[in-house]
MIKE-813653 format. One line per field, with one value per atom (N, C-alpha, C): residue number from 1; x, y, z; atom name. Coordinates in pm, 1 decimal. Atoms other than C-alpha are relative to their C-alpha. Layout:
k = (NUM;...) .
u = (X;...) .
v = (Y;...) .
w = (Z;...) .
a = (CA;...) .
END
This chain:
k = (1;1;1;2;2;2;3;3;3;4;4;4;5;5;5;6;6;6;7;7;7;8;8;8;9;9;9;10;10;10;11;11;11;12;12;12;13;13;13;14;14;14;15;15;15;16;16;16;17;17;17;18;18;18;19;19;19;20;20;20;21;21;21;22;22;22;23;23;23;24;24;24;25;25;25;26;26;26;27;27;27;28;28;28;29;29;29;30;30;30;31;31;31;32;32;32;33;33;33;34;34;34;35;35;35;36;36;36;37;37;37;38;38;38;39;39;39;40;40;40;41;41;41;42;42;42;43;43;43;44;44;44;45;45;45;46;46;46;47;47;47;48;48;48;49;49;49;50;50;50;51;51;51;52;52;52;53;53;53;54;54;54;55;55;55;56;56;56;57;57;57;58;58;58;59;59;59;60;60;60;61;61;61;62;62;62;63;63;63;64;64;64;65;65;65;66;66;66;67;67;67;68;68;68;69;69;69;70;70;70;71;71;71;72;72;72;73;73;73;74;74;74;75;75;75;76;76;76;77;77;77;78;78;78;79;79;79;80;80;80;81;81;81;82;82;82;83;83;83;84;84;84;85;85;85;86;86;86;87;87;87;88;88;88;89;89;89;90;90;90;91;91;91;92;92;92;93;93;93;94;94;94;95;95;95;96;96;96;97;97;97;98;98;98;99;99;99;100;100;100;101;101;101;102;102;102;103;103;103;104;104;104;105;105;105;106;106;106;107;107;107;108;108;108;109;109;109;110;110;110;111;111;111;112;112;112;113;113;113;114;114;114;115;115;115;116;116;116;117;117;117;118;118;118;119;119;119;120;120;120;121;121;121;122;122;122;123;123;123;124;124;124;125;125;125;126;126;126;127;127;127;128;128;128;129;129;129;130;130;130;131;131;131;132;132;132;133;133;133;134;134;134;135;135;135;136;136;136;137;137;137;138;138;138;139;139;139;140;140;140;141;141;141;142;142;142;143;143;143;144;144;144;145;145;145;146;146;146;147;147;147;148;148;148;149;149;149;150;150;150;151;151;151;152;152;152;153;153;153;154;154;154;155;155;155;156;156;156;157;157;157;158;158;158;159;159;159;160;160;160;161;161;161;162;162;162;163;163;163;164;164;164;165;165;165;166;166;166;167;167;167;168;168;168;169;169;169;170;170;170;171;171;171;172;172;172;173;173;173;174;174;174;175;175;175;176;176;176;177;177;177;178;178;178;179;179;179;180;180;180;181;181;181;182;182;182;183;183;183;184;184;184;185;185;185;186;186;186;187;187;187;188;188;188;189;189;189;190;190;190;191;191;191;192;192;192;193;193;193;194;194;194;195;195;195;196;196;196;197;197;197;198;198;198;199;199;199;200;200;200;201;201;201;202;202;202;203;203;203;204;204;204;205;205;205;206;206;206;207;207;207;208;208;208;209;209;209) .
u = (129.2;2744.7;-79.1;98.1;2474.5;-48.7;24.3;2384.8;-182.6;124.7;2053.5;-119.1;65.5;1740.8;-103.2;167.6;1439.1;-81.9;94.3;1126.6;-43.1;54.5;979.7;-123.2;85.5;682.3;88.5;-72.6;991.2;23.0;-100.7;1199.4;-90.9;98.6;828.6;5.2;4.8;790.0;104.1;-158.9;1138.7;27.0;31.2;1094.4;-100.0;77.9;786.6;16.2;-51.8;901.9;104.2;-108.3;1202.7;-38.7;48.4;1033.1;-128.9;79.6;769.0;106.8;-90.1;1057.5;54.0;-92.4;1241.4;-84.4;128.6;878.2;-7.9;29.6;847.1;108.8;-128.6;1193.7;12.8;68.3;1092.0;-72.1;100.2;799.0;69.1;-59.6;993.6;70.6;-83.4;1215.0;-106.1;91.1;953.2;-80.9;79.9;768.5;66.7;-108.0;1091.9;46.6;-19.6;1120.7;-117.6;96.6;913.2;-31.6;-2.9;733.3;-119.3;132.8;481.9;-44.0;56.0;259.6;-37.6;16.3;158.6;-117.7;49.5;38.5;-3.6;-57.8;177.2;88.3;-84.6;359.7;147.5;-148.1;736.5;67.0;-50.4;1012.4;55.0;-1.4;1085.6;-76.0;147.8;734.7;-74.3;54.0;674.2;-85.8;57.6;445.0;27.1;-94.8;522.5;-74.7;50.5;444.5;65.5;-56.8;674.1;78.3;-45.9;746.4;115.3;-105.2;984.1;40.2;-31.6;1126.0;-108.9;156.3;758.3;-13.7;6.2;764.7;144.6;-140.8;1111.0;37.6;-99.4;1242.7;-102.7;79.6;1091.1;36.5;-52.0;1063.8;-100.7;110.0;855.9;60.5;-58.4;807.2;-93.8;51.1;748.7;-145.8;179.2;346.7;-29.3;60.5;368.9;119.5;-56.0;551.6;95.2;-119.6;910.5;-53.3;62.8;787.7;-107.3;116.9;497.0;15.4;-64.2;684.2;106.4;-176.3;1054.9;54.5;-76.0;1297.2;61.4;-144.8;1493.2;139.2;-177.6;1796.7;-24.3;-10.8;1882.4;119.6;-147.0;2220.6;-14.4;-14.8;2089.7;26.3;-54.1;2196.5;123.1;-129.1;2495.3;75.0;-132.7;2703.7;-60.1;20.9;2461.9;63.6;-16.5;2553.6;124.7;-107.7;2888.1;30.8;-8.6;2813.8;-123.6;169.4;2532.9;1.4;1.3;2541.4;-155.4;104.3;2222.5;-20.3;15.7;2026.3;-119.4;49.0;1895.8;-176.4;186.2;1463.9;-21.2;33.7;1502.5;-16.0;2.7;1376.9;123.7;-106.0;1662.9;126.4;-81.5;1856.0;-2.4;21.0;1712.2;137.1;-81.5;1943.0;142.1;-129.9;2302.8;-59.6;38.2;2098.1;2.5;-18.7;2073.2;102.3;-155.7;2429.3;26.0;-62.7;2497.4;-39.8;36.2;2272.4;50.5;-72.4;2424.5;140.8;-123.6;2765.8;35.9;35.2;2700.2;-30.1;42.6;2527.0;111.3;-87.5;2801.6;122.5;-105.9;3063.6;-37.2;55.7;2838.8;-13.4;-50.9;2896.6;116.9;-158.2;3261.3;6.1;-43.9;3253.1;-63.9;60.2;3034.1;-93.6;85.2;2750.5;-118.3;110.4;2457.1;-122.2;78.4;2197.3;-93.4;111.3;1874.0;-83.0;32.1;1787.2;36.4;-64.6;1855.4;-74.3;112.7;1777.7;-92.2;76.6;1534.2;56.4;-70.8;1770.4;98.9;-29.4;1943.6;-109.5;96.3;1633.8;-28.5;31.6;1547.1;114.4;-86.9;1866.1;39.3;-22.9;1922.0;-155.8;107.1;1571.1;0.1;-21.8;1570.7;-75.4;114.4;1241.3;-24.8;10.1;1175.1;133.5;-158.2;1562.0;61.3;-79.8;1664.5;74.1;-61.4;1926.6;58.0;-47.4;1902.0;-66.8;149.4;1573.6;106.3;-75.9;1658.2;-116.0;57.7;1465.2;-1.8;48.7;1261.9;69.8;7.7;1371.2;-115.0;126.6;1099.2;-76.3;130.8;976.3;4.2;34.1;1032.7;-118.7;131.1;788.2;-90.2;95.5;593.3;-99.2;80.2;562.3;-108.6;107.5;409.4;-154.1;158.7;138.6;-69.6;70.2;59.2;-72.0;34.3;74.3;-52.3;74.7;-52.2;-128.1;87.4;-228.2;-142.5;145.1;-448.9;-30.0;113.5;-730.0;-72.7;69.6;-764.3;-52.2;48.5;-919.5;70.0;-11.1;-661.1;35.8;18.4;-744.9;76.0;-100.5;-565.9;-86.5;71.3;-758.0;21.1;17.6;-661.6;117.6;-61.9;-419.8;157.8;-128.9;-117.8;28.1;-26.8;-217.6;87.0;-7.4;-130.9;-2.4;69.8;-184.3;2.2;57.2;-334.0;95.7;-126.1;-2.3;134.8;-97.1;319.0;112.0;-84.5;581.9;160.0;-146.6;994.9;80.5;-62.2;1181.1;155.8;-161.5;1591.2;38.9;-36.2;1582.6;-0.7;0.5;1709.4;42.7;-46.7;1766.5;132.1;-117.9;2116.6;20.3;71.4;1987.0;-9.1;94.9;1815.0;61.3;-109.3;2045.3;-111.2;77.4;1726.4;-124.3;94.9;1453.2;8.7;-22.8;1358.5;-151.6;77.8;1146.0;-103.3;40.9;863.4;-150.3;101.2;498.6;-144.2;150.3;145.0;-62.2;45.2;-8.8;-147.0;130.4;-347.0;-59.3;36.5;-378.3;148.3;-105.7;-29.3;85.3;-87.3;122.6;111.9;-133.2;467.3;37.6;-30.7;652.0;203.4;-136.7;996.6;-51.9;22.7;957.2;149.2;-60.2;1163.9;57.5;37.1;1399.3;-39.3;86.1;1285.9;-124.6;105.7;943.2;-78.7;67.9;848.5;-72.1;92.0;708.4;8.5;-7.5;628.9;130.2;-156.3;923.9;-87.2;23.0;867.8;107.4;-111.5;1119.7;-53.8;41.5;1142.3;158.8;-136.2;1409.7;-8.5;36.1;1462.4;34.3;-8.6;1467.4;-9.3) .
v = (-34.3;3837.2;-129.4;116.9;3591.2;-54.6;34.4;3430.2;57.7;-30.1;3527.4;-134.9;83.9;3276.8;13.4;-16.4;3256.9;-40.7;18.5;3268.9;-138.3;217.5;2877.6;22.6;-20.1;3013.7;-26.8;-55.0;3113.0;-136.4;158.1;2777.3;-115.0;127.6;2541.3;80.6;-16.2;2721.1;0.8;41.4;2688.5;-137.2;172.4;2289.2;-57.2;82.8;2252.2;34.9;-33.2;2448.4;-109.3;75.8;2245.0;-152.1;154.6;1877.8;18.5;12.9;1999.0;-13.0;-36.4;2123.6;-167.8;156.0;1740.5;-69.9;55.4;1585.0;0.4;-19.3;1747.0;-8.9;60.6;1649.9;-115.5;123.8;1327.7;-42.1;-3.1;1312.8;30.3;-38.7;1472.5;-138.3;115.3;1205.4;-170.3;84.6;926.5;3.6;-75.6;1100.3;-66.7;52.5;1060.7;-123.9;126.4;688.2;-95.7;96.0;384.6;-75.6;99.1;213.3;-32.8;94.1;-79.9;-70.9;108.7;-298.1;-120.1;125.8;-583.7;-47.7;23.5;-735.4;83.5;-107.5;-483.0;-116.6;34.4;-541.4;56.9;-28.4;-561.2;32.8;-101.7;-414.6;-102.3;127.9;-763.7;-84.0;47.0;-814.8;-87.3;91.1;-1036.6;46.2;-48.4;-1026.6;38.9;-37.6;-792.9;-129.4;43.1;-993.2;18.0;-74.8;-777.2;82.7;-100.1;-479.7;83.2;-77.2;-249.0;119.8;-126.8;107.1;65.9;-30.7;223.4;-42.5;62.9;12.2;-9.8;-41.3;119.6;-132.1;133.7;-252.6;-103.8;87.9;-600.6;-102.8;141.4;-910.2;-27.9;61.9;-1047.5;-143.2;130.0;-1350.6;-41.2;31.5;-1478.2;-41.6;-25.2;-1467.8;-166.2;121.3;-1826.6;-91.9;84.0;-2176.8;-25.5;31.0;-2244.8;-174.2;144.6;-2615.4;-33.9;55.0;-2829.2;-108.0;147.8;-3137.5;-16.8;49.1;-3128.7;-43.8;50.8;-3267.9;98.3;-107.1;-3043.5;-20.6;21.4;-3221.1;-182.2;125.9;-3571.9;-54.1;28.1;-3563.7;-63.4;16.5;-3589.3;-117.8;142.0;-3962.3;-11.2;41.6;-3900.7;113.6;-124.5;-3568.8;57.1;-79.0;-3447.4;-35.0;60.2;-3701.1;63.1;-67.1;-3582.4;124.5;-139.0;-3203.1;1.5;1.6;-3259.5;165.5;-112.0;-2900.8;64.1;-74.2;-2678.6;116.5;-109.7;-2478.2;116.2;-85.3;-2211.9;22.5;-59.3;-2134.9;114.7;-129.6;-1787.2;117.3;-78.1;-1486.6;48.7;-99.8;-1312.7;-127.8;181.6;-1711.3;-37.8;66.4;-1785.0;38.9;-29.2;-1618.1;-96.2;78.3;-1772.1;-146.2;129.9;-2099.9;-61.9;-23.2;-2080.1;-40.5;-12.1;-2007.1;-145.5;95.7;-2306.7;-146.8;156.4;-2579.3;32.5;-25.7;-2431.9;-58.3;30.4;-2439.2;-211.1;101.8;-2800.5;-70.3;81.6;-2945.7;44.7;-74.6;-2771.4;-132.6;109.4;-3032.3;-97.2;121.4;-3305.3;-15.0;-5.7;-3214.0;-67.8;50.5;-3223.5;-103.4;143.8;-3527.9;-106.4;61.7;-3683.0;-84.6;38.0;-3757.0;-16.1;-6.6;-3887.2;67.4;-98.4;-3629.2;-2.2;-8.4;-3636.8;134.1;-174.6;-3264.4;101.0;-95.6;-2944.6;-16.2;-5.5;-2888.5;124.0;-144.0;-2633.5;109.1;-104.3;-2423.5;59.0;-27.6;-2411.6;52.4;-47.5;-2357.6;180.9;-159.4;-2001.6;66.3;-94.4;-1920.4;34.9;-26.6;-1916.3;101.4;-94.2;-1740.5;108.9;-130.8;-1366.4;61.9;-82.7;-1265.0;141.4;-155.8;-900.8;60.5;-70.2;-828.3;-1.3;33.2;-922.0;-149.1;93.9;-1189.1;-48.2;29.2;-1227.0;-46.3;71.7;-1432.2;-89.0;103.9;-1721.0;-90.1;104.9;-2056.6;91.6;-65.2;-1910.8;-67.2;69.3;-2010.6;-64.7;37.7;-2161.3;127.0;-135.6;-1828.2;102.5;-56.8;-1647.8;-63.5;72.7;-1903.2;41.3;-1.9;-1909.1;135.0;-94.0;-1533.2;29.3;-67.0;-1537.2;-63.9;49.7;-1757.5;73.3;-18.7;-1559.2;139.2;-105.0;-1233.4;35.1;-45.5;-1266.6;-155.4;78.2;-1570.8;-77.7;37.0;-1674.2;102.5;-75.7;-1575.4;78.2;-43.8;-1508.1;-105.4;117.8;-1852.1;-131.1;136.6;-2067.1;-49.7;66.8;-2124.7;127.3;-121.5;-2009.9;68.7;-95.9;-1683.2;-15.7;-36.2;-1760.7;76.9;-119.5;-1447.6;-73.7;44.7;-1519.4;-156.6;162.8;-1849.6;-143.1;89.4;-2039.0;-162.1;78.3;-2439.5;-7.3;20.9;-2570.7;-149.2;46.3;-2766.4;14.0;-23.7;-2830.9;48.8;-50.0;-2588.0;-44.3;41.5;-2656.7;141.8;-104.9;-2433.4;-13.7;-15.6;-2344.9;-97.9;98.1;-2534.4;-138.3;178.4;-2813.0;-46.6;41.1;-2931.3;-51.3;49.6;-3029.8;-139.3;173.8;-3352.1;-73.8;78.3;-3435.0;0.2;61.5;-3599.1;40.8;23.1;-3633.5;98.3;-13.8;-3435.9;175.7;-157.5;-3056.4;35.3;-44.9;-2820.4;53.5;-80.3;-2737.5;62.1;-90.4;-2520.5;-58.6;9.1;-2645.8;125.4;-90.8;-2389.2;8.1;62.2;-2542.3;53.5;-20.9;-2467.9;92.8;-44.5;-2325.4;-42.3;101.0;-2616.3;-12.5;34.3;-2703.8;-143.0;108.1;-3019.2;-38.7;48.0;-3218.1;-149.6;84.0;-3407.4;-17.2;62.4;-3594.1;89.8;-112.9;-3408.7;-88.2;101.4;-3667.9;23.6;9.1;-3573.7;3.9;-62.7;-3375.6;98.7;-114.6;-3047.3;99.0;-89.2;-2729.2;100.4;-115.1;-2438.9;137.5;-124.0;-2070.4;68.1;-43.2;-1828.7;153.9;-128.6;-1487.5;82.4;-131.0;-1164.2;126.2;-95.2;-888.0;108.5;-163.0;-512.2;96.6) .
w = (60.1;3319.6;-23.2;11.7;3334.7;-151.2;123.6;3009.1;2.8;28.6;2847.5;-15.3;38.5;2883.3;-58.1;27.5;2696.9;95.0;-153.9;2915.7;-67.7;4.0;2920.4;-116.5;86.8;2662.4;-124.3;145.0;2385.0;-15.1;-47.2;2500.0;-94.8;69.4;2396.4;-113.9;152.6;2098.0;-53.7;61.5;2004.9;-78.3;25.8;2071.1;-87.3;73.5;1889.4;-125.1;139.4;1563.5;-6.8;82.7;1566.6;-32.3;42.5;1597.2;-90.0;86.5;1356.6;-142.5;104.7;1095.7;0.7;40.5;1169.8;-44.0;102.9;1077.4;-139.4;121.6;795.8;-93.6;39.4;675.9;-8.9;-25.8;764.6;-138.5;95.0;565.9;-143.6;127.3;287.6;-48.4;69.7;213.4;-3.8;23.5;320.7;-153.3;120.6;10.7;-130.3;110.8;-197.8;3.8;15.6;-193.3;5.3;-19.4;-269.2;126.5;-149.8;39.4;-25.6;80.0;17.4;108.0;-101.1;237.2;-43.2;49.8;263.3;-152.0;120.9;-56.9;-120.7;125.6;-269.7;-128.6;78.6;-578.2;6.5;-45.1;-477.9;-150.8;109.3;-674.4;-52.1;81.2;-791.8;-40.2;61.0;-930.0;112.3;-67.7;-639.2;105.1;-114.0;-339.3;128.6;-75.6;-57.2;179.4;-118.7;249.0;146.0;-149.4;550.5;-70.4;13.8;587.2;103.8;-106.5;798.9;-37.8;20.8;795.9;-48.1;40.7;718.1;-151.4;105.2;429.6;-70.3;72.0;257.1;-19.2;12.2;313.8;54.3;-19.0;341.8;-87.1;89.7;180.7;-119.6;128.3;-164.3;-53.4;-4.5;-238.5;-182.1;178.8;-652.6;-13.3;-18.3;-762.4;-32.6;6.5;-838.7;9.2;-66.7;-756.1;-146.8;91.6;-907.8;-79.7;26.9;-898.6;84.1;-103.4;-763.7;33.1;-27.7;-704.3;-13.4;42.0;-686.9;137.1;-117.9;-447.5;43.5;-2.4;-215.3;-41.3;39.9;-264.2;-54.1;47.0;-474.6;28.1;-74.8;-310.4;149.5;-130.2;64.0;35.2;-42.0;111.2;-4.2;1.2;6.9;43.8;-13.4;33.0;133.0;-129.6;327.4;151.9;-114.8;553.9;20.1;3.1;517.6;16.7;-100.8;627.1;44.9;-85.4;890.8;25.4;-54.5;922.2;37.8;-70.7;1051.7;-105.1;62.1;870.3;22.3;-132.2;1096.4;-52.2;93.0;1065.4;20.7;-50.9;1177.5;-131.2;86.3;997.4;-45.2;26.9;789.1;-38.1;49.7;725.3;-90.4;124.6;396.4;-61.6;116.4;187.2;87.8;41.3;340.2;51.5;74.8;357.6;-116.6;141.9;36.6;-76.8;25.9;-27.1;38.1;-107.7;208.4;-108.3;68.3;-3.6;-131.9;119.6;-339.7;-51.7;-27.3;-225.6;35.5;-7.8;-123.4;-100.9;159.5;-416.1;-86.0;101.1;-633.6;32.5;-32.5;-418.9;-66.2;2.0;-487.4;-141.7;155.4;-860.5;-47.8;15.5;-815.5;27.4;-85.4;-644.9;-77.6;119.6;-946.9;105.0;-86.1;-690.7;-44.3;121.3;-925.7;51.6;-47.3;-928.2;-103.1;128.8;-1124.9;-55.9;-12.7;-1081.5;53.3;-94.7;-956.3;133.7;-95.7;-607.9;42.4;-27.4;-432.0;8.1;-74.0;-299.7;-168.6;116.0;-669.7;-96.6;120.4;-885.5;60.6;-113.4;-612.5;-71.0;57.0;-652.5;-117.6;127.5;-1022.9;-46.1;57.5;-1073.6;-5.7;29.8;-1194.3;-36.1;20.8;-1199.6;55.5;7.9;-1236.7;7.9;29.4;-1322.9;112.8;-86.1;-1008.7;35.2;8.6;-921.9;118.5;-152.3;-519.1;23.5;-92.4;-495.6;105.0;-36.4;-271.4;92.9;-61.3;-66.5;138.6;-170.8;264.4;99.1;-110.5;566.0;69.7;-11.0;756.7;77.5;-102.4;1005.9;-123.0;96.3;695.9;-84.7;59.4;506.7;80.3;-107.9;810.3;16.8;-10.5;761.0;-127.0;140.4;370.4;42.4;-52.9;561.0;93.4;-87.6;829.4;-43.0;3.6;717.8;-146.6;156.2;340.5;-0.5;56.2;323.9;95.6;-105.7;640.6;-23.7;35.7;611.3;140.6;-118.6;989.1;88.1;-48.3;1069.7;-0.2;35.6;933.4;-130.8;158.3;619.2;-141.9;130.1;263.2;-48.6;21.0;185.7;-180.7;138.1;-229.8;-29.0;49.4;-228.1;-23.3;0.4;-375.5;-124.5;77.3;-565.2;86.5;-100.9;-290.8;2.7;1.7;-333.2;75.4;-125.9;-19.9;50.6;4.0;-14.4;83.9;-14.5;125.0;-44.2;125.5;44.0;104.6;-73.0;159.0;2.9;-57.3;331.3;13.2;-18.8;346.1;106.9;-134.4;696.4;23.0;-21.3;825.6;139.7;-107.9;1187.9;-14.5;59.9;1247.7;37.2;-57.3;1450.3;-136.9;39.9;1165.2;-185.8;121.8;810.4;-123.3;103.4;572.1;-18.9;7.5;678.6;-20.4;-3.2;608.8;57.2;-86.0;755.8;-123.2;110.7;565.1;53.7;-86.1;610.2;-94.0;76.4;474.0;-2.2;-19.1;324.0;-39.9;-0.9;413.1;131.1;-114.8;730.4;95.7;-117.0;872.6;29.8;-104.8;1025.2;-75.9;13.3;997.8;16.9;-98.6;1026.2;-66.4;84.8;880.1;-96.4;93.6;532.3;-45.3;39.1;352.9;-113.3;60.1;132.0;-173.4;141.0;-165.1;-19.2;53.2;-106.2;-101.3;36.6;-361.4;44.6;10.1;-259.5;-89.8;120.9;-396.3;47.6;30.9;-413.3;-43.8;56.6;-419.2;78.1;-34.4;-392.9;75.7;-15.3;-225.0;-31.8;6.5;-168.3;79.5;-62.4;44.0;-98.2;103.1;-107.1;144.4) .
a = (N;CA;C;N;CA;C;N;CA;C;N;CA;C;N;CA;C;N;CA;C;N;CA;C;N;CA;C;N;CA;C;N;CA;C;N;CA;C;N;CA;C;N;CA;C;N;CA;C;N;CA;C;N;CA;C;N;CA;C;N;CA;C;N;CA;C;N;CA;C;N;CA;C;N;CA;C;N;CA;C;N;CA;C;N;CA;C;N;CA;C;N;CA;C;N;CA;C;N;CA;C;N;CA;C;N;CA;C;N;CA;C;N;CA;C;N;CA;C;N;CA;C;N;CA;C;N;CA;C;N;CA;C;N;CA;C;N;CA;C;N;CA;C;N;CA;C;N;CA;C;N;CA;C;N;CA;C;N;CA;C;N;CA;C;N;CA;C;N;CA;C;N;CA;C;N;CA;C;N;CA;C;N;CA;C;N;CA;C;N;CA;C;N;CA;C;N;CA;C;N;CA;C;N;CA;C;N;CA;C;N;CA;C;N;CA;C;N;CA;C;N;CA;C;N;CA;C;N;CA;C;N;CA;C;N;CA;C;N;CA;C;N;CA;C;N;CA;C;N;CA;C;N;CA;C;N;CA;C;N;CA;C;N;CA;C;N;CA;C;N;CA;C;N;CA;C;N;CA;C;N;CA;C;N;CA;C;N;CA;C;N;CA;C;N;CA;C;N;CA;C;N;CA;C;N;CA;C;N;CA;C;N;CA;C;N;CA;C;N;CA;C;N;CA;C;N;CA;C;N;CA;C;N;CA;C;N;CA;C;N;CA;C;N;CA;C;N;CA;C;N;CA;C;N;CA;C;N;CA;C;N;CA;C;N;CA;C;N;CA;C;N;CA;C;N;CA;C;N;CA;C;N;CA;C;N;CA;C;N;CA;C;N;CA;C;N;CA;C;N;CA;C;N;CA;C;N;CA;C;N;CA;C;N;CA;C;N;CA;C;N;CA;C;N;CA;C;N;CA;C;N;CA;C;N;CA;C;N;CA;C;N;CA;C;N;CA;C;N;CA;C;N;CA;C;N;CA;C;N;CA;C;N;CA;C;N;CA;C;N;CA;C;N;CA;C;N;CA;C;N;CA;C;N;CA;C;N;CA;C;N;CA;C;N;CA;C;N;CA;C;N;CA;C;N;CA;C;N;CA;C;N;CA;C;N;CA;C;N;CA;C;N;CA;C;N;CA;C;N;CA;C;N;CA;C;N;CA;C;N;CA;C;N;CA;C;N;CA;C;N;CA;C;N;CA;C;N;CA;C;N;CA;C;N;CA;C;N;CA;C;N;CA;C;N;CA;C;N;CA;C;N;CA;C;N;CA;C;N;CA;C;N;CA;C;N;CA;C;N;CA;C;N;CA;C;N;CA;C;N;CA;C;N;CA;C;N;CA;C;N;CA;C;N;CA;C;N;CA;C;N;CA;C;N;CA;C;N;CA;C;N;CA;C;N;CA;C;N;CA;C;N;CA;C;N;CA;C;N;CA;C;N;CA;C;N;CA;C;N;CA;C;N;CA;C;N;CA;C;N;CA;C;N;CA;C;N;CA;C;N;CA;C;N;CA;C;N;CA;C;N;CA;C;N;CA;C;N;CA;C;N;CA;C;N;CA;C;N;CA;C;N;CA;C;N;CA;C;N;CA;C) .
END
């Protein structure tokens, strides 16, 4: 006995009830959860500046600067040379960067390695603004992104948003070539380059959610 088919009319209306019904199931739960764009207020008070899963997840980064002149590290002459390691600039790196210069400076404790301050990558990570306790130091294409996608203005220039100074800020990264220098992002114009980590720049932290 031949099986029974619906005629090709029943069959599309079959298909389009059922991918309307998975839409709207869709939608349902989209509904039931927070989702934010850019320049929203993240769920760690901070600014949202990327998004993903139609907002659901992304990154924020704190509404104003940890410091405006600190060193990344007061150790790098001494304990860095000793793990030249690499500290990747790719989106999604900050956080076990992070980990990486923590874990590091923490030796350089043990090892009674004279230190006049915390470093960048320590002040991020100890910060707990808006009850959370995962901020952590950008990487640099993560930095790269609070400039592109919150703060040019389109031309270049810092649009204001965010409180921005028109300044160099320091980033998690570090070439593995390169003993002293870090990667960091002017957020004057965009540009990038490798400073010193003695410089003094500024520090702002972010976090994914």
């Amino acid at each position: 006995m031949n099986a029974y088919r619906f005629p090709p009319s029943t069959r599309i209306a079959i298909i389009t009830l059922s991918i309307l019904t998975l839409a709207s199931c869709v939608n349902d739960v989209l509904e039931s959860v927070d989702r934010y764009s850019i320049g929203d207020t993240g769920p760690g008070g901070g600014i949202v500046f990327y998004t993903e899963d139609w907002g659901i997840h992304g990154l924020e980064i704190m509404e104003s600067d940890l410091s405006s002149a600190m060193a990344w590290s007061t150790n790098m002459s001494n304990l860095w040379i000793t793990f030249p390691v690499e500290l990747p600039p790719d989106v999604g790196t900050g956080r076990t960067n992070t980990v990486t210069i923590v874990n590091i400076e923490a030796v350089a404790v043990e090892l009674g390695v004279p230190s006049t301050e915390l470093s960048a990558g320590d002040v991020c990570w100890d910060y707990a603004g808006g009850g959370m306790d995962d901020w952590y130091l950008p990487s640099l294409e993560e930095l790269r992104l609070v400039w592109t996608n919150l703060v040019d203005d389109g031309t270049g220039v810092n649009n204001g948003i965010g409180g921005f100074a028109s300044e160099w800020y320091y980033s998690s990264s570090k070439p593995d070539w390169d003993i002293k220098n870090i990667s960091v992002v002017s957020f004057a114009d965009g540009s990038t380059a490798e400073h010193s980590s003695s410089s003094g720049h500024r520090v702002r932290a972010i976090r994914q959610f």
